[in-house]
PLY file of the C-alpha trace (Angstrom):
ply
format ascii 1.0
element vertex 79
property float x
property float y
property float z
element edge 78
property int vertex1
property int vertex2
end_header
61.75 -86.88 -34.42
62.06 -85.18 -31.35
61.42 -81.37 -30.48
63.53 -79.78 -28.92
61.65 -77.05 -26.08
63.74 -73.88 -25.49
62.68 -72.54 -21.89
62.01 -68.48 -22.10
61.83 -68.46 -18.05
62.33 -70.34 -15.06
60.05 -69.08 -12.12
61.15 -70.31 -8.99
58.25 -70.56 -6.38
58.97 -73.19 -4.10
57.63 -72.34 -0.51
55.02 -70.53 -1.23
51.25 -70.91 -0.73
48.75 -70.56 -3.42
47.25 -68.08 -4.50
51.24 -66.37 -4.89
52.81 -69.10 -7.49
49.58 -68.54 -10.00
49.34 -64.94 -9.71
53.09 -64.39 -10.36
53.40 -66.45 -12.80
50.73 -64.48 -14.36
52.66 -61.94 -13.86
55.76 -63.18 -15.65
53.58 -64.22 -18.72
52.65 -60.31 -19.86
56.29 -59.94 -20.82
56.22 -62.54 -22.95
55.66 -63.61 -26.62
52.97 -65.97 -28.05
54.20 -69.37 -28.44
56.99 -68.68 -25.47
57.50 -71.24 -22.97
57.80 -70.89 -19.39
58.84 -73.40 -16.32
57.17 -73.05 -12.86
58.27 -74.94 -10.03
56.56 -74.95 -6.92
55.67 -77.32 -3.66
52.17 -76.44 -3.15
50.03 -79.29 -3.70
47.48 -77.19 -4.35
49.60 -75.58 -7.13
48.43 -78.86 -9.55
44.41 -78.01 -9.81
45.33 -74.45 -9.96
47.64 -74.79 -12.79
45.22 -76.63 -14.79
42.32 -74.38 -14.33
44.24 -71.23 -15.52
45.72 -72.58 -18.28
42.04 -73.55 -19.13
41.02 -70.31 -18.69
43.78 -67.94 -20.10
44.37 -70.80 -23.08
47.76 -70.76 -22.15
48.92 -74.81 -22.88
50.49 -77.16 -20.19
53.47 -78.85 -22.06
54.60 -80.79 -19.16
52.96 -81.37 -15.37
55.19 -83.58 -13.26
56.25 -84.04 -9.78
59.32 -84.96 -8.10
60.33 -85.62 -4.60
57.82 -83.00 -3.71
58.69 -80.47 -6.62
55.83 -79.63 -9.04
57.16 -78.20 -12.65
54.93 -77.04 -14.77
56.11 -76.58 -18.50
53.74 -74.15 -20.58
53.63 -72.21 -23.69
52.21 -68.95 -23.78
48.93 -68.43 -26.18
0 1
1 2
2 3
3 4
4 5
5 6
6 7
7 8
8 9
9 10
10 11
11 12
12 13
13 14
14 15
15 16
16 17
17 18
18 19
19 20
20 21
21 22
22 23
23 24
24 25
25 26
26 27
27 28
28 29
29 30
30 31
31 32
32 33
33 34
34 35
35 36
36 37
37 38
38 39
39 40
40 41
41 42
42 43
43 44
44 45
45 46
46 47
47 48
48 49
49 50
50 51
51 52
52 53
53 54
54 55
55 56
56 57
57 58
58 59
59 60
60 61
61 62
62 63
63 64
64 65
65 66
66 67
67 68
68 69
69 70
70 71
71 72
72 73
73 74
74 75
75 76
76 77
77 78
């Protein structure tokens, strides 16, 4: 069986420099629901380590991490 993840938000943040794509997507996650899921994309690079770390830290969990032709999207569910 497959399941099926309905996105809550798409946060667009390609172009900008860390620290901006983690701190407003932390932003975007106080108006939402436990168990919401959210999809950052970005082209920072540096974007990767810092997504992992925070979702480490708030225990916020990375569904998906994947990059394409230079586009990182980030899938995660809210705690």
């Amino acid at each position: 069986m497959i399941d099926i993840i309905t996105i809550s938000q798409s946060l667009d943040f390609r172009g900008l420099a860390c620290p901006l794509p983690i701190a407003r997507t932390a932003i975007a996650m106080k108006t939402h629901q436990s168990g919401d899921v959210v999809e950052v994309l970005t082209t920072d690079p540096g974007s990767v380590p810092d997504f992992n770390a925070w979702c480490r830290k708030t225990g916020n969990e990375m569904l998906e991490s994947s990059v394409q032709d230079g586009v990182h999207r980030f899938v995660i569910r809210k705690q």
